[in-house]
Backbone bond lengths (Angstrom), bond angles and torsions (degrees), N, CA, C in turn:
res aa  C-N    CA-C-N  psi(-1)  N-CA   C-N-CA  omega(-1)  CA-C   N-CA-C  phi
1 X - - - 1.461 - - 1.519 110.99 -
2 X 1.260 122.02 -30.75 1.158 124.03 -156.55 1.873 97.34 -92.73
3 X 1.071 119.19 -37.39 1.312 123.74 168.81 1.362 121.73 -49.78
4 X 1.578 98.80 -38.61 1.722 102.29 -179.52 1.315 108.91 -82.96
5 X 1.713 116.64 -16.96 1.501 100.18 164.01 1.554 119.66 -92.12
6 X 1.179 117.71 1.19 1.648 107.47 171.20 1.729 95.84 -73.42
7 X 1.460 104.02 -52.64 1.782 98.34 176.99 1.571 122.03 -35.22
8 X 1.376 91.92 -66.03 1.886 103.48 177.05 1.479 116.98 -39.63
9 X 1.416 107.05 -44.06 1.705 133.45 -167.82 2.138 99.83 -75.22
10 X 1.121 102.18 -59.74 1.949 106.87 169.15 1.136 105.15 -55.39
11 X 1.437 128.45 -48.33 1.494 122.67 -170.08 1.461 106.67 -80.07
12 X 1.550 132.76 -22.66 1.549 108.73 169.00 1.690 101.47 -82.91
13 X 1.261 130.80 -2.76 1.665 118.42 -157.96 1.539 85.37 -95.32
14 X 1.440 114.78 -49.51 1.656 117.31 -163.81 1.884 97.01 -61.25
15 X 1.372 125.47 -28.81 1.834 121.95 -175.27 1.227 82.43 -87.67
16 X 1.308 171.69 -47.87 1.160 162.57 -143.76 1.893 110.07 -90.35
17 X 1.303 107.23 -27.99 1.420 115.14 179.51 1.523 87.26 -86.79
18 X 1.087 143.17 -91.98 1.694 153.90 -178.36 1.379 103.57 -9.06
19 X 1.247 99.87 -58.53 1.707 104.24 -163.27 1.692 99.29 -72.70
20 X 1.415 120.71 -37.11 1.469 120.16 175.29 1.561 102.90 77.14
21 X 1.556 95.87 24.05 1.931 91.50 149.09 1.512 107.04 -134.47
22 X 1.468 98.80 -174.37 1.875 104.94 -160.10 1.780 83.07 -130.76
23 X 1.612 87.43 174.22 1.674 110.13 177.07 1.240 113.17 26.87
24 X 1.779 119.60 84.82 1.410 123.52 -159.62 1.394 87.60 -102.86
25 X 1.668 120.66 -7.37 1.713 107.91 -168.70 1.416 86.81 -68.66
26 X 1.389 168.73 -61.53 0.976 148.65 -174.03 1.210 120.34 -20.31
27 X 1.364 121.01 -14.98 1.717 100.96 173.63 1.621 104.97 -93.84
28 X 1.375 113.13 -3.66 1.297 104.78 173.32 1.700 139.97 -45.03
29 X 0.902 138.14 112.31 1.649 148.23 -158.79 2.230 73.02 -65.74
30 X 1.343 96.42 134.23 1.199 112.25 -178.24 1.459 110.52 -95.41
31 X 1.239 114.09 -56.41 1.719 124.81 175.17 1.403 125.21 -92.75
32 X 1.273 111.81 141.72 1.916 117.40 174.36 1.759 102.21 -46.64
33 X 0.728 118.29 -27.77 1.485 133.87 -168.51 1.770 120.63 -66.12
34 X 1.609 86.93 -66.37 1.375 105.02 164.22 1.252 121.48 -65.71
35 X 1.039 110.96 -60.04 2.037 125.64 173.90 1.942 96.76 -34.48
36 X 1.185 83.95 -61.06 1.549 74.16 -171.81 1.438 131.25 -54.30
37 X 1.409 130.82 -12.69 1.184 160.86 -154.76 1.764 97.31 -114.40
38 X 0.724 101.34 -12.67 1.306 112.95 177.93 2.115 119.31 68.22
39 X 1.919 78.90 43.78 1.657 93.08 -166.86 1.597 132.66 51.48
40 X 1.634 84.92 25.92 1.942 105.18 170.16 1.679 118.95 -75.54
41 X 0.976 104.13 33.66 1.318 114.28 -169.83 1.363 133.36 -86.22
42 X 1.428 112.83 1.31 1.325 130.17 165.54 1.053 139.33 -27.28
43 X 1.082 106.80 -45.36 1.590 138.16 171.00 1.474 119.94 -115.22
44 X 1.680 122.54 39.80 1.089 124.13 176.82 1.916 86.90 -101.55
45 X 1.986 91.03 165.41 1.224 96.66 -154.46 1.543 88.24 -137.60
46 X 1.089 128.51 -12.75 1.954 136.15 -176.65 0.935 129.10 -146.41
47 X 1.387 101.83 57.51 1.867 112.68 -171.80 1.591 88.52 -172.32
48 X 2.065 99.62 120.21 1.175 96.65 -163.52 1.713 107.84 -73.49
49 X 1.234 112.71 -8.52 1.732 111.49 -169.75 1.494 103.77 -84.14
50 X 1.442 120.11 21.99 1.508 116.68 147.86 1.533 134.03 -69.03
51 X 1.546 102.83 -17.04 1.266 114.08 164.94 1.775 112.31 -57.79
52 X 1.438 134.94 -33.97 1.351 118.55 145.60 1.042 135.75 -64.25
53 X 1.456 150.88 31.75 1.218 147.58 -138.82 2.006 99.11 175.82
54 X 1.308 116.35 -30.28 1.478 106.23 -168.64 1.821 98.25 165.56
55 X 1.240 95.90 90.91 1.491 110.44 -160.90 2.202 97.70 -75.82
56 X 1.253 117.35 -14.57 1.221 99.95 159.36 1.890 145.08 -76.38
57 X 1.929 87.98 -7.83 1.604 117.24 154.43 1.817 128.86 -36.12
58 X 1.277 102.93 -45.75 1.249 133.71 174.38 1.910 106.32 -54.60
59 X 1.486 117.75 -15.31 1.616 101.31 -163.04 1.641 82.36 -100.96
60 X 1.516 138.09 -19.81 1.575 105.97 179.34 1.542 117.22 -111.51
61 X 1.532 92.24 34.89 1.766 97.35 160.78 1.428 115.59 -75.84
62 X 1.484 109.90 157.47 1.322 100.51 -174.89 1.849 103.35 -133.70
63 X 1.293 113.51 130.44 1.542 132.91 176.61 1.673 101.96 79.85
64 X 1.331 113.85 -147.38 1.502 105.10 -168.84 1.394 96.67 -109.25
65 X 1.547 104.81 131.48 1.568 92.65 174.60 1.857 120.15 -131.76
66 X 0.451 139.69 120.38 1.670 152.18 -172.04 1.780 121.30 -89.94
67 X 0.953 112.70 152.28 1.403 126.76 -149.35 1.447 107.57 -143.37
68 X 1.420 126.75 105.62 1.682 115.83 135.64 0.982 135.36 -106.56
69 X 1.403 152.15 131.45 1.644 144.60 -171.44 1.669 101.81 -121.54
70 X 1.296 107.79 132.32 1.777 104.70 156.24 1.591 101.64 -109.54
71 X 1.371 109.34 175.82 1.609 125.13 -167.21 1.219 92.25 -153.12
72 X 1.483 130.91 126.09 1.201 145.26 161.44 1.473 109.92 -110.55
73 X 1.309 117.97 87.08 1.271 130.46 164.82 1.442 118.89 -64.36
74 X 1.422 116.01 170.83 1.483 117.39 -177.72 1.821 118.54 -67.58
75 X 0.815 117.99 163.34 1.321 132.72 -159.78 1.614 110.92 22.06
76 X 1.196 116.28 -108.72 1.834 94.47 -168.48 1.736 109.67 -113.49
77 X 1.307 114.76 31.87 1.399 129.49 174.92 1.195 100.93 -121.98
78 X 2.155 80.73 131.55 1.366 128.12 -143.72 1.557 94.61 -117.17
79 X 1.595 108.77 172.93 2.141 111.62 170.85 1.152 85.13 -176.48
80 X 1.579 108.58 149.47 1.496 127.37 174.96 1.654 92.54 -153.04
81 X 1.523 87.06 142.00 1.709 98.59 174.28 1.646 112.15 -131.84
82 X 1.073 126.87 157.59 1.427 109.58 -172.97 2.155 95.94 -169.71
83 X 1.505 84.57 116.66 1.835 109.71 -163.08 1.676 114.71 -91.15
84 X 0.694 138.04 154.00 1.296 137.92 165.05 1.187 128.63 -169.49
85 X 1.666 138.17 128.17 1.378 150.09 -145.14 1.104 120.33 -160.93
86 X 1.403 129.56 142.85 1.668 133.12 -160.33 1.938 98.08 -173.95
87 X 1.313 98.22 120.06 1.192 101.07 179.38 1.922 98.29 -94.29
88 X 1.735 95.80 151.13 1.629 112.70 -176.91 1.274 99.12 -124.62
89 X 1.201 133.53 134.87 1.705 148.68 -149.71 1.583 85.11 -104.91
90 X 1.057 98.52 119.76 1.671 131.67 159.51 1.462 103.81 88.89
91 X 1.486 119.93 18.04 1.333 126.33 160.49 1.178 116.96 -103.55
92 X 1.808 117.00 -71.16 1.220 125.28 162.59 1.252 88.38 148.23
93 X 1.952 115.08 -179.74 1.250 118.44 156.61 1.774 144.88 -12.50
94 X 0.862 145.87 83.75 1.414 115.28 163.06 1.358 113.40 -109.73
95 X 1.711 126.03 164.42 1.385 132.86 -170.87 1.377 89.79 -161.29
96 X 1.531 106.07 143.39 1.686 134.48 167.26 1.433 107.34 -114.26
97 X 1.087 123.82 156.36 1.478 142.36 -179.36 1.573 112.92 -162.24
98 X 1.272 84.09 157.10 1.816 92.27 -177.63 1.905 98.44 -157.15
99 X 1.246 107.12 139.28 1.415 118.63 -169.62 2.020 102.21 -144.73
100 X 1.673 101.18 131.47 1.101 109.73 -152.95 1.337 96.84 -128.33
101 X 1.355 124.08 147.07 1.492 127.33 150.33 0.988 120.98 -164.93
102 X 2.238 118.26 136.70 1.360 130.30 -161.87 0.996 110.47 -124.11
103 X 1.644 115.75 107.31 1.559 137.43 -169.19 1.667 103.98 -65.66
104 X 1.579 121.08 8.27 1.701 113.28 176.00 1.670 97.32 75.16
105 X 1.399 74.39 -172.00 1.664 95.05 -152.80 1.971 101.29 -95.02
106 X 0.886 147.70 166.92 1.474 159.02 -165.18 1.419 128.46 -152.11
107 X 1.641 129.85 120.59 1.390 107.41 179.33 1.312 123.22 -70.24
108 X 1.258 145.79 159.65 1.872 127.31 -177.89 1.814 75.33 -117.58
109 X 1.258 92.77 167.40 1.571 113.91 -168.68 1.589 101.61 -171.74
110 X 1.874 99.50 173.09 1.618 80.05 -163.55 2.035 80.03 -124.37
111 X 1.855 97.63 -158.22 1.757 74.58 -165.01 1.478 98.84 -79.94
112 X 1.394 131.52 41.30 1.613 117.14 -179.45 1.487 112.30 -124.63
113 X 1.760 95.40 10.33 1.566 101.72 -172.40 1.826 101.80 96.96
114 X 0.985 136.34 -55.88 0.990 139.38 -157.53 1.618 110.22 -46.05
115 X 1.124 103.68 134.27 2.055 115.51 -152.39 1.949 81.83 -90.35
116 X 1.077 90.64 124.14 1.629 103.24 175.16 1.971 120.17 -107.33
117 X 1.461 90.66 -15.00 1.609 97.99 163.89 1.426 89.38 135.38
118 X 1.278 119.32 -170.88 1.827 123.69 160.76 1.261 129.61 -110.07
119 X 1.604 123.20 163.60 1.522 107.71 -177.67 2.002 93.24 -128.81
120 X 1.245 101.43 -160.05 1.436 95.65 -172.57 1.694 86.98 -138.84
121 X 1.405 109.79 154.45 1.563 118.40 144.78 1.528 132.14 -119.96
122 X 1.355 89.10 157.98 1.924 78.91 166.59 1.906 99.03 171.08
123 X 1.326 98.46 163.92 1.318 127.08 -155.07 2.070 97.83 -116.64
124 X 1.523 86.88 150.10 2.047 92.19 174.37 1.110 94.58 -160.45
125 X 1.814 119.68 163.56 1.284 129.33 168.27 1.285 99.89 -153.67
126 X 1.603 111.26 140.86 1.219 123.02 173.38 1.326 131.72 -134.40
127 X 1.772 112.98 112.43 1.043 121.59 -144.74 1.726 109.42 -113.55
128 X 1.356 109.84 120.01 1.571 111.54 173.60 1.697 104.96 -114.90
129 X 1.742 96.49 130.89 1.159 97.83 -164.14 1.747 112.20 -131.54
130 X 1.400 116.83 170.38 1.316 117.56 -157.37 1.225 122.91 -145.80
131 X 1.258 126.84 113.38 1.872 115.81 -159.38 1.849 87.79 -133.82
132 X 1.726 97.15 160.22 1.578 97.32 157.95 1.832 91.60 -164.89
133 X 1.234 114.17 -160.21 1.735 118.65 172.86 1.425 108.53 -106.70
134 X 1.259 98.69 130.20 1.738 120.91 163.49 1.558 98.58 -74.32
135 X 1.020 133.86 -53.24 1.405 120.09 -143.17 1.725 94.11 -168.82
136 X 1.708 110.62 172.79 0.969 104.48 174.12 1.908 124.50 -73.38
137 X 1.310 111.27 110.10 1.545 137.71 176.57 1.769 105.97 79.84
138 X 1.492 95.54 29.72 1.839 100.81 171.97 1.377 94.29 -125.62
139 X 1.503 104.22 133.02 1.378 116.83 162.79 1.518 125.13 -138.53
140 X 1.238 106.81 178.36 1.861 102.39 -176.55 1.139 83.49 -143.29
141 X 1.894 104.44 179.77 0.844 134.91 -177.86 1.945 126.00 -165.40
142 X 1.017 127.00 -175.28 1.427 124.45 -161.60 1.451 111.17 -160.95
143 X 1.240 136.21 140.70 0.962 124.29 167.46 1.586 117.30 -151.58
144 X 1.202 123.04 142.86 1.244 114.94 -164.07 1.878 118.57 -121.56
145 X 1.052 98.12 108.34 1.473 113.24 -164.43 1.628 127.76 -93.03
146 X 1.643 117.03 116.01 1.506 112.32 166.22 1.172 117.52 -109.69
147 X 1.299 108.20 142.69 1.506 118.63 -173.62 1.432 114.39 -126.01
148 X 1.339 127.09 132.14 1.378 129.54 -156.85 1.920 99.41 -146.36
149 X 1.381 106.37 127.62 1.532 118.97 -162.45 1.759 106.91 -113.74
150 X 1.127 121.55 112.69 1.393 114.76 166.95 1.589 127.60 -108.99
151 X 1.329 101.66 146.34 1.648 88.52 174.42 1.938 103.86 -169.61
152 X 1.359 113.61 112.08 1.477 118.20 -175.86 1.293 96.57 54.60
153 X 1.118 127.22 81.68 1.778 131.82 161.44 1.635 114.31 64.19
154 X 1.162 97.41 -24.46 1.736 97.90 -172.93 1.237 117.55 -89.33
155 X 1.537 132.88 169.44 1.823 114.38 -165.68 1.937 81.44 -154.93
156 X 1.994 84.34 169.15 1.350 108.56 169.88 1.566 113.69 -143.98
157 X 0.783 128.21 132.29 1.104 125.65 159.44 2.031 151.19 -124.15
158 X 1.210 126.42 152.52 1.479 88.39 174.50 1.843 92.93 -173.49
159 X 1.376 100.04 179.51 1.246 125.82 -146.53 1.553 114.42 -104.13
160 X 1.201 141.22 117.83 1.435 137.00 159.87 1.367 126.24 -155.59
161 X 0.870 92.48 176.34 1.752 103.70 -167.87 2.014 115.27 -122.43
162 X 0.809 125.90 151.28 1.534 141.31 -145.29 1.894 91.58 -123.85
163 X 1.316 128.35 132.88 1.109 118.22 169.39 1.692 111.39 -144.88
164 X 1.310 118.25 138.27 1.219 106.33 -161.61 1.695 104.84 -161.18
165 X 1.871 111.69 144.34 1.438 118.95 171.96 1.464 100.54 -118.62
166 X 1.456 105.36 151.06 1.561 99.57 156.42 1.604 105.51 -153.43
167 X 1.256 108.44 135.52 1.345 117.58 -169.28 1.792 104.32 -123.85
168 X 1.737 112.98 132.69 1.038 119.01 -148.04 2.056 94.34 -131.85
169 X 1.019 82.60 145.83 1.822 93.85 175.03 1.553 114.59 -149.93
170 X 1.551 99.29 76.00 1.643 110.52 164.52 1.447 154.02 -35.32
171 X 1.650 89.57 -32.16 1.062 89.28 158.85 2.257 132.34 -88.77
172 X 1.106 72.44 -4.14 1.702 108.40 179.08 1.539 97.78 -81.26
173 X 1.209 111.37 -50.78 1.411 113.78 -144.03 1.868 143.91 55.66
174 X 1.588 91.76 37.88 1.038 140.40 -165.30 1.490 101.26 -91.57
175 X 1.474 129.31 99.39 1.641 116.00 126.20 1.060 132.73 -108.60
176 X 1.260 117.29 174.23 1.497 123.06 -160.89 1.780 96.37 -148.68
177 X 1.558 117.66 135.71 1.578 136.01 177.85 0.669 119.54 -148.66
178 X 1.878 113.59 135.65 1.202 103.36 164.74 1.556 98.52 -147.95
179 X 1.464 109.27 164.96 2.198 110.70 -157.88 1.306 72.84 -147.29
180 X 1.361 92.17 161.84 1.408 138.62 178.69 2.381 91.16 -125.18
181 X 1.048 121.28 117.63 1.235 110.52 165.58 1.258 124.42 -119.53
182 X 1.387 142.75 -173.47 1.407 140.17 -168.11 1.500 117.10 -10.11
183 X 1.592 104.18 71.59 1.635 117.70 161.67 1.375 111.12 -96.98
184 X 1.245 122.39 125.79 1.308 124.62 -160.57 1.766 111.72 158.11
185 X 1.149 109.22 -162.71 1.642 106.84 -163.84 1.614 94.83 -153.02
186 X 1.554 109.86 149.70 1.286 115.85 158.94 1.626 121.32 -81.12
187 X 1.349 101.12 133.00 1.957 119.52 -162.62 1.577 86.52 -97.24
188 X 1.352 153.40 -32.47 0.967 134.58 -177.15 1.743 103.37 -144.43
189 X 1.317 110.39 176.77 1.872 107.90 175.81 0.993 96.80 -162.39
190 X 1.869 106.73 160.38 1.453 130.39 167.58 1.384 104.26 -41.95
191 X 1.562 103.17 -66.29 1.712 132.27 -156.64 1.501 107.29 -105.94
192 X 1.450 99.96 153.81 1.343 107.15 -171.41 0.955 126.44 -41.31
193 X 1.879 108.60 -43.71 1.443 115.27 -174.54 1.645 102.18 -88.56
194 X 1.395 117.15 152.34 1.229 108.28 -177.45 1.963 94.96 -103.52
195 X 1.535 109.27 159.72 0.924 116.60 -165.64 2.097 113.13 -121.99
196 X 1.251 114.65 149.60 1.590 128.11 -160.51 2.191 99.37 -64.97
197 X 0.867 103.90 146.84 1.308 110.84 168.20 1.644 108.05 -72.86
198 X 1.313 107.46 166.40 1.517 123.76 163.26 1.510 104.22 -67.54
199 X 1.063 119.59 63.76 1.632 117.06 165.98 1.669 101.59 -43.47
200 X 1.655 125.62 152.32 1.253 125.07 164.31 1.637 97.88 -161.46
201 X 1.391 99.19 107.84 1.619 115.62 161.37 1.392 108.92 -72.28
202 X 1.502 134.47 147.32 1.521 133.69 -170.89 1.513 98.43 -160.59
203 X 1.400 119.69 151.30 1.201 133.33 168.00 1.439 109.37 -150.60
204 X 1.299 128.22 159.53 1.680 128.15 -161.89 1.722 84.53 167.05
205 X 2.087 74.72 168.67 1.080 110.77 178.65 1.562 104.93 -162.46
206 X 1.401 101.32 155.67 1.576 112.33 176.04 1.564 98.97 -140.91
207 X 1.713 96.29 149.82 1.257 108.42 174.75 1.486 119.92 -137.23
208 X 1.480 137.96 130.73 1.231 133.92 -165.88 1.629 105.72 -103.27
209 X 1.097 122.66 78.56 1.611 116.01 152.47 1.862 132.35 12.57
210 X 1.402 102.70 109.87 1.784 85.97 -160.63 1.425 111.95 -71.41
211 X 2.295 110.90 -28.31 1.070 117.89 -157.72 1.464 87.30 -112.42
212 X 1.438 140.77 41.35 1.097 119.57 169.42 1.338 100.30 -178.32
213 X 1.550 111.38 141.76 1.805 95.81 -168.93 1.368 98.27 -106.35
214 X 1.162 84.11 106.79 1.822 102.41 168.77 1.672 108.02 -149.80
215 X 1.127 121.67 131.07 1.339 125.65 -178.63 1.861 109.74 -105.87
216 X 1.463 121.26 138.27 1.176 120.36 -176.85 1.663 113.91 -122.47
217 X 1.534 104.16 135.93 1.481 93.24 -167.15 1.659 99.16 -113.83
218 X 1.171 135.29 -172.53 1.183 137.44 -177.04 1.841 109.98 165.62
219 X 1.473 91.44 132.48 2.079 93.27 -142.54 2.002 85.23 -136.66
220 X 1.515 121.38 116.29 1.324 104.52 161.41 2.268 94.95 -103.93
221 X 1.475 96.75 146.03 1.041 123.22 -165.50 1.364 104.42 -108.94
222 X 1.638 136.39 127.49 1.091 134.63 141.84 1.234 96.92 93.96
223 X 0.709 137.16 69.19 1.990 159.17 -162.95 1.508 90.63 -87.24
224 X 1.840 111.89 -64.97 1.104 100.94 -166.94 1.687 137.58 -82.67
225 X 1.584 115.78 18.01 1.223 149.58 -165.45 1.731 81.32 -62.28
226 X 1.510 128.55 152.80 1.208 113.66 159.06 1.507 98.95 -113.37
227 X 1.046 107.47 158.49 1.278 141.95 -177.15 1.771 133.75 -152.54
228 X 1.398 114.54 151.28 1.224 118.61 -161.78 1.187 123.49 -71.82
229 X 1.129 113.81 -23.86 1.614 113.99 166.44 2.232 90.18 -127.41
230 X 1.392 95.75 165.82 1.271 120.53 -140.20 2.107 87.11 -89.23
231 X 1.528 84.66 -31.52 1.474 84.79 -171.38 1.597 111.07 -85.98
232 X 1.299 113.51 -22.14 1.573 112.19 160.03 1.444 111.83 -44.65
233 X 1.207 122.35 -53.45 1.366 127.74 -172.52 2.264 98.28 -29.98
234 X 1.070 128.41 -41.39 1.591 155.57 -159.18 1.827 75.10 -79.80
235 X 1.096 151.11 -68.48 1.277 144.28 -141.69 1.408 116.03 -35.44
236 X 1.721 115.87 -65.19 1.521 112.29 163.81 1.106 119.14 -33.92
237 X 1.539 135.20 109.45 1.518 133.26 143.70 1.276 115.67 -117.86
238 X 1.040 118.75 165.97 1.796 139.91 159.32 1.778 97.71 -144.90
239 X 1.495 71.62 136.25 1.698 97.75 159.20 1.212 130.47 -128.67
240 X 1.365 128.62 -178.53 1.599 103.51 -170.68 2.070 91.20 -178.81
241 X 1.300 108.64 166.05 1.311 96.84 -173.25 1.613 80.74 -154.40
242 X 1.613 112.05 156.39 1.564 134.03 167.71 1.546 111.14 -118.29
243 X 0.832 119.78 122.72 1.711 121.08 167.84 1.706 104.34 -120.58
244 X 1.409 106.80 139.16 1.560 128.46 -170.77 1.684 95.10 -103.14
245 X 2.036 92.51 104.26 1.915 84.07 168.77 1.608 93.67 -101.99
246 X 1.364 102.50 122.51 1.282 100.92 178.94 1.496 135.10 72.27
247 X 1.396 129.41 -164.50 1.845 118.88 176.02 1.262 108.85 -102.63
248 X 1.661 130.43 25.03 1.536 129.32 -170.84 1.306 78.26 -148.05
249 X 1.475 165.30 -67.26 1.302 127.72 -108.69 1.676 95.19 -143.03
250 X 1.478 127.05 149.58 1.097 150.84 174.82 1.214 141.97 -124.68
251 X 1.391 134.76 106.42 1.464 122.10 -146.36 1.632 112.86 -115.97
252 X 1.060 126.87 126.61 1.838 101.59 -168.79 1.589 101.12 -163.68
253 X 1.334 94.19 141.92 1.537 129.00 172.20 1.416 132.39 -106.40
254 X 1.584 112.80 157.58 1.450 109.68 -173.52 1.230 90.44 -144.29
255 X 1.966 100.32 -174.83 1.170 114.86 147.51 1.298 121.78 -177.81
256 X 1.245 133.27 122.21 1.285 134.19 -171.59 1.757 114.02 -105.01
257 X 1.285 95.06 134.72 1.765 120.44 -163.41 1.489 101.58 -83.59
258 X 1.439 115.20 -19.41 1.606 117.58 177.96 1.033 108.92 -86.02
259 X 1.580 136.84 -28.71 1.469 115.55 -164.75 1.729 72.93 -121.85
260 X 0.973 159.14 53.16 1.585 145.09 115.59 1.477 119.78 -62.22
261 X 2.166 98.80 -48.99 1.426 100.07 -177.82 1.230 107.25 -89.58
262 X 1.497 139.26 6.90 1.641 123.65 157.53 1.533 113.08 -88.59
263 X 1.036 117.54 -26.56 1.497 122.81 -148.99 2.587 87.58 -108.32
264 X 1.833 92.12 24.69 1.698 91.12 166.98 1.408 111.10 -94.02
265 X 1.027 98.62 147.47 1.845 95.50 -178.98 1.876 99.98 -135.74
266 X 1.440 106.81 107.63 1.232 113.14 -161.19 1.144 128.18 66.36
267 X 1.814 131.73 -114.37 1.274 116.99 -174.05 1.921 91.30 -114.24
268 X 1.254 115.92 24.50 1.428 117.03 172.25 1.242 129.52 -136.23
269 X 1.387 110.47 131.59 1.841 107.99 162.10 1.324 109.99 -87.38
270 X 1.159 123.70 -54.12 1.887 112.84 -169.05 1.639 71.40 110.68
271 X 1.638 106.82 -144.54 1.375 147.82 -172.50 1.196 108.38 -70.48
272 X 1.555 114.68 -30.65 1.841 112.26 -148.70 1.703 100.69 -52.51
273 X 0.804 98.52 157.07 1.812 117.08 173.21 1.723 93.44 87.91
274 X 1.056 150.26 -2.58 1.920 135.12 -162.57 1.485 89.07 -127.04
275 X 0.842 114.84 131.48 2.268 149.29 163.73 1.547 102.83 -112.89
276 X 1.441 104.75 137.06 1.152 119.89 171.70 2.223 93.32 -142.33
277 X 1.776 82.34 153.02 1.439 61.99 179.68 1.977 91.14 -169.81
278 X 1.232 143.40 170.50 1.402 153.22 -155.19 1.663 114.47 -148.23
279 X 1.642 99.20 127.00 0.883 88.56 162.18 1.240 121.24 -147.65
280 X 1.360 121.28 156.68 1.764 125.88 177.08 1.938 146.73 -109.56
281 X 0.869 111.92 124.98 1.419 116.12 178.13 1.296 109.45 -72.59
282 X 1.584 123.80 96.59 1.612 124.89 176.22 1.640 91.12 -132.32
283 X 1.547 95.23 105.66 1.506 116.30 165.88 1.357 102.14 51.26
284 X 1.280 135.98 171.93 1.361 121.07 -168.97 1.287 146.29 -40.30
285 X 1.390 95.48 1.50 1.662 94.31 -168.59 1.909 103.20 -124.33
286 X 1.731 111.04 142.62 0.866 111.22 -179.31 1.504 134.16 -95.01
287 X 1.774 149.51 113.93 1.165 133.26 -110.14 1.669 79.84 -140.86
288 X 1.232 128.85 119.70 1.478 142.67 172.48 1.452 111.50 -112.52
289 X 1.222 111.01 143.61 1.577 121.72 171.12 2.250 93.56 -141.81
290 X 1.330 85.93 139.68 1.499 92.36 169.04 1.709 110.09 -149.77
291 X 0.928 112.37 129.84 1.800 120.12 172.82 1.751 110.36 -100.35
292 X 1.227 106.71 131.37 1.418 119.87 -174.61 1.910 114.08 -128.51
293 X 0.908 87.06 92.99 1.679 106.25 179.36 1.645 114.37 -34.07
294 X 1.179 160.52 134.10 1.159 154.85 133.08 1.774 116.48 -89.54
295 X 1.186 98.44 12.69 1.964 106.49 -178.55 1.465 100.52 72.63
296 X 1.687 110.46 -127.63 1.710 97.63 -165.30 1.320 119.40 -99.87
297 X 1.327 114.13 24.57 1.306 132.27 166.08 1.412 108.90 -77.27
298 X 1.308 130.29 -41.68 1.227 115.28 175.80 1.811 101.46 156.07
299 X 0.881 101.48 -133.17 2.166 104.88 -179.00 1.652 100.75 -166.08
300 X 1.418 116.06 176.26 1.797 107.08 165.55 1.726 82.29 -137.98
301 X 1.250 81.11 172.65 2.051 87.60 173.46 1.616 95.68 -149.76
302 X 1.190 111.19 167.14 1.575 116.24 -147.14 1.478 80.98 -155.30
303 X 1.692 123.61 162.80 1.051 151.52 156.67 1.631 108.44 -168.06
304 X 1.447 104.27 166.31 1.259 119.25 -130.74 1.238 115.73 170.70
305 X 1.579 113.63 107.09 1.546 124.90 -178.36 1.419 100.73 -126.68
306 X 1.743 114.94 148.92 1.241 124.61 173.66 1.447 92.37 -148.45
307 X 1.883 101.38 -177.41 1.175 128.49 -156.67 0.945 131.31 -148.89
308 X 1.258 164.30 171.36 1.297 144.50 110.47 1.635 136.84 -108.81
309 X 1.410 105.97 130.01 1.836 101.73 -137.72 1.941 93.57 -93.03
């Protein structure tokens, strides 16, 4: 086991050197909720773990609401996220977050083979965040993010900020989002050269059905990717849909077109790119599970309870 995670562990460090960005767990879908949606969440408007995804989400929550998510990734890497938000009258919104993940344990060795003991890694971000109204049913938001990298004694760290609108039409049942995410710079590095964040431009929308309860999400990803024609830039999507069975239970699907065509292996994906995932109303608190396919690489599964206190 432990072999396949030094592999797993070289193979995200060696795409992370290539690609010439750092702390990619940030693209991680944080909640059972979101994941399942296929992280179309841009334009979600009542679920406090929108503060990862589009920190101007946060202004049409209502009372205090709280958040835990686990992530069971493949082999023995772990993530926990955990949200929290309370609006203050004549300030506006604020929300904190913190998002975690532990790459397991590793043998250290020296270059002769010789087993020198083990070390551990892992990644965090900690996010304080800030919403109020632009206008009537337009709002923004801000959020300001540290990120701190460990691995065998040595660290990274760095700095960004979260930027976000969302404009809402109720009687429509109409929102509309769009974020600016991890803009910012690395404050410290492994390697000499320091390396670019996961920048992610996003725009979406969701729509709730008047004669039927089903909610529809729809998320373009990575705006600022360049590309050769202008309209490629539009290629990243996920979509994702919620249907209400009943006043306890929630059923919902996604699917993302980016990790279908990476995650092909020959002339097949399997599943990779589609999340399905459930959720329930038991007494005040709300209890999510979502499964997210990667094809024959494996799946992650997520759970996830919130509240409002």
């Amino acid at each position: 086991m432990k072999q396949k995670l030094v592999f797993l562990f070289a193979f995200v460090i060696s795409s992370l050197i290539s690609a010439q960005s750092t702390f990619e767990f940030l693209k991680l879908d944080t909640s059972p909720r979101a994941a399942a949606v296929a992280g179309s969440f841009v334009a979600n408007n009542d679920d406090p773990n929108v503060i990862f995804y589009n920190p101007a989400g946060i202004n049409l929550l209502t009372g205090t609401p709280v958040s835990f998510s686990f992530l069971k990734h493949l082999l023995d890497i772990n993530s926990a996220s955990l949200t929290f938000s309370k609006e203050f009258e004549g300030i506006g919104r604020l929300a904190a977050g913190i998002q975690y993940i532990n790459y397991g344990s590793f043998t250290k060795a020296d270059a002769s083979g010789t087993k020198l003991g083990e070390f551990n890694a892992g990644e965090m971000a900690l996010l304080i965040g800030y919403g109020n109204q632009l206008d009537n049913n337009f709002y923004y938001g801000v959020n300001l993010k540290f990120i701190y990298s460990s691995i065998a004694g040595q660290s990274s760290s760095g700095l960004a900020i979260d930027l976000g609108l969302h404009y809402a039409i109720p009687e429509l049942r109409w929102n509309f989002g769009f974020s600016i995410l991890n803009l910012g710079k690395q404050l410290s590095s492994y390697f000499s050269t320091k390396e670019d964040l996961p920048l992610d431009i996003r725009l979406g929308f969701s729509k709730e059905l008047e004669k039927l309860p089903f909610r529809f999400y729809w998320s373009f990803n990575k705006l600022n990717e360049r590309q050769d024609n202008f309209f490629d830039r539009f290629g990243q999507i996920t979509v994702g849909g919620e249907f209400r069975l009943g006043q306890s239970m929630r059923l919902r699907f996604g699917y993302d077109n980016e990790k279908r065509r990476e995650m092909k292996i020959g002339t097949t994906a399997g599943l990779a790119g589609f999340s399905v995932g459930l959720g329930f109303i038991v007494s005040k608190y709300n209890v999510d599970y979502s499964f997210s396919s990667m094809g024959s690489i494996g799946a992650m599964h997520r759970f996830g309870i919130s509240t409002n206190l």
